[in-house]
C-alpha positions as CSV (number, residue, x, y, z in Angstrom):
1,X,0.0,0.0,0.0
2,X,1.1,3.8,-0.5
3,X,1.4,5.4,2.9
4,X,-1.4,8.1,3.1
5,X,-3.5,8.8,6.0
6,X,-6.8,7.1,5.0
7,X,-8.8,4.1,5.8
8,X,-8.2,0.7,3.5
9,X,-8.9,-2.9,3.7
10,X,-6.3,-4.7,5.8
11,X,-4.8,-8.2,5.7
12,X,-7.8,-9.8,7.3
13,X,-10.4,-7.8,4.7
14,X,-11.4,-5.4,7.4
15,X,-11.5,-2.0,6.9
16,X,-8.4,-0.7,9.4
17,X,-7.1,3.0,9.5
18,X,-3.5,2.6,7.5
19,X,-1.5,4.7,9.6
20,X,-2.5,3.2,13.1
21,X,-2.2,0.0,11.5
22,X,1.3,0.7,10.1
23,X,2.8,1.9,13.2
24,X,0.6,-0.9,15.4
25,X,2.4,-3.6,13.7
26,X,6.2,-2.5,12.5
27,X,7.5,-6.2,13.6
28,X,5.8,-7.5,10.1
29,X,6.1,-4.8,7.9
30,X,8.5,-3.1,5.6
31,X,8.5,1.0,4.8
32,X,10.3,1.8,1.5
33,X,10.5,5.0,-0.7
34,X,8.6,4.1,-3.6
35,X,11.2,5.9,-5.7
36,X,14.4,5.1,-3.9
37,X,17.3,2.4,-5.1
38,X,20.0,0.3,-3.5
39,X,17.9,0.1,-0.3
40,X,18.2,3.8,0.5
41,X,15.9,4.8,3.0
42,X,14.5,1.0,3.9
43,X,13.2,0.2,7.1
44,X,12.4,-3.5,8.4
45,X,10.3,-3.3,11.1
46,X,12.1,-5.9,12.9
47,X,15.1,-4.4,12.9
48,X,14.0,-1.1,13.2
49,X,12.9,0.8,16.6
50,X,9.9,1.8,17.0
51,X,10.6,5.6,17.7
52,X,12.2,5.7,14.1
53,X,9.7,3.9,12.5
54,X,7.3,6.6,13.7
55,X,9.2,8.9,12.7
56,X,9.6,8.3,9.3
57,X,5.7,7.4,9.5
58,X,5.1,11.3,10.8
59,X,7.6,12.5,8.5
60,X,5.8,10.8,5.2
61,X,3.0,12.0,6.3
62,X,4.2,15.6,6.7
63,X,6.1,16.1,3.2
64,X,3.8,14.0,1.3
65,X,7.0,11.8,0.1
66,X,5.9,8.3,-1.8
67,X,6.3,5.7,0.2
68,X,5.1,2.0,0.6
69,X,4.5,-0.3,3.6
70,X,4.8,-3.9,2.4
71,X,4.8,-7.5,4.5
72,X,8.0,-8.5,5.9
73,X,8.8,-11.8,5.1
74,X,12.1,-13.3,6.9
75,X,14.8,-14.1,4.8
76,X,16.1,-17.5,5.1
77,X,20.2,-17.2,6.7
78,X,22.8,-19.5,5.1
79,X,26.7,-20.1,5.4
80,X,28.5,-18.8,2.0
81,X,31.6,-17.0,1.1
82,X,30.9,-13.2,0.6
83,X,32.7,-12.8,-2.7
84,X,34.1,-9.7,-2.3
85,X,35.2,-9.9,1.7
86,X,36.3,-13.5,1.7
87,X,34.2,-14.0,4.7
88,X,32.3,-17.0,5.4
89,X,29.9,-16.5,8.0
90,X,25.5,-16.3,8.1
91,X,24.1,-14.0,5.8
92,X,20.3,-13.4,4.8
93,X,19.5,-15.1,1.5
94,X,16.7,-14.3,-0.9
95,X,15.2,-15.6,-4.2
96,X,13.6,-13.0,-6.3
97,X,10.9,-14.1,-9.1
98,X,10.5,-11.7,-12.4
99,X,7.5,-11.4,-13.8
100,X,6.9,-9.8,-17.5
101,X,3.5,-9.5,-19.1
102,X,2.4,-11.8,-16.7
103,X,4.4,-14.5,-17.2
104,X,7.5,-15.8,-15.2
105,X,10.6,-14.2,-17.1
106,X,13.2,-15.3,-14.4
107,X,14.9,-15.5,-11.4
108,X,18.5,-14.3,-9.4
109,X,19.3,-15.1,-5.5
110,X,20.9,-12.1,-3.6
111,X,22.3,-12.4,0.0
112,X,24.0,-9.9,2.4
113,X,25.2,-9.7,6.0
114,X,22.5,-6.9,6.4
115,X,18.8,-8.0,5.9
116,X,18.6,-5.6,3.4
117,X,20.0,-7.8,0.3
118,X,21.3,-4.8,-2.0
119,X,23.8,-5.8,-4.3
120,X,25.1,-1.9,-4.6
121,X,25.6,-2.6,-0.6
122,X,27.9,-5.1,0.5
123,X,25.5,-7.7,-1.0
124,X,26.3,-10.4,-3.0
125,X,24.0,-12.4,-6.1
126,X,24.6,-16.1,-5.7
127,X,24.2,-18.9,-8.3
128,X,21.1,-20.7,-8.9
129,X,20.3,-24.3,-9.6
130,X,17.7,-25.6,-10.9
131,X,17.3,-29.8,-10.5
132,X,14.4,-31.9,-12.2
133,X,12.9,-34.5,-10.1
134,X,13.3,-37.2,-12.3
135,X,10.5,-39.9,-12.3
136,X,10.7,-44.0,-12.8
């Protein structure tokens, strides 16, 4: 949803004021400029406090700047070597789906020590495989 003061139908299908519900439940939500790149300006909720996350809520709000609130969804941790570090230590893996016209067009795995997987910061993409069940 685009952060705006109004009323709008929540994840159940009840109609919930946005903004109270936005800053009710920041542990399972994301805030992103709507314009932004590289994860500039990201905030996820549950790694966020709350008296930021209110800010920023107060400060949309104010200027009228595009932003949208989106469902956190935990990225799954795995052991990997960060390619350009050396490291090998957890980081927060991700799979992201392309859709053109509709129809699936592809997909690239990203992961990052921060759990905000942007490859312009410190993240990495990783390779993909994909493996046919075979049947007998």
């Amino acid at each position: 949803r685009v952060v705006q003061d109004d009323m709008t139908t929540g994840p159940d299908g009840r109609r919930i004021d946005l903004v109270e519900f936005v800053s009710t439940n920041r542990p399972s939500l994301v805030l992103k400029p709507s314009n932004a790149t590289r994860g500039e300006g990201l905030l996820v909720g549950p790694f966020t406090d709350a008296r930021e996350w209110d800010g920023t809520i107060s400060e949309v709000l104010a200027n009228g700047k595009p932003y949208v609130v989106q469902e956190y969804i935990r990225g799954r941790r795995l052991s990997a070597v960060h390619s350009t570090d050396g490291i090998v230590g957890p980081l927060w893996s991700g799979l992201d789906t392309y859709v053109f016209g509709g129809k699936f067009a592809g997909f690239q795995a990203r992961a990052s020590f921060d759990p905000v997987m942007n490859v312009g910061r410190r993240g990495i993409l990783l390779p993909v495989v994909v493996r046919e069940e075979q049947t007998r």
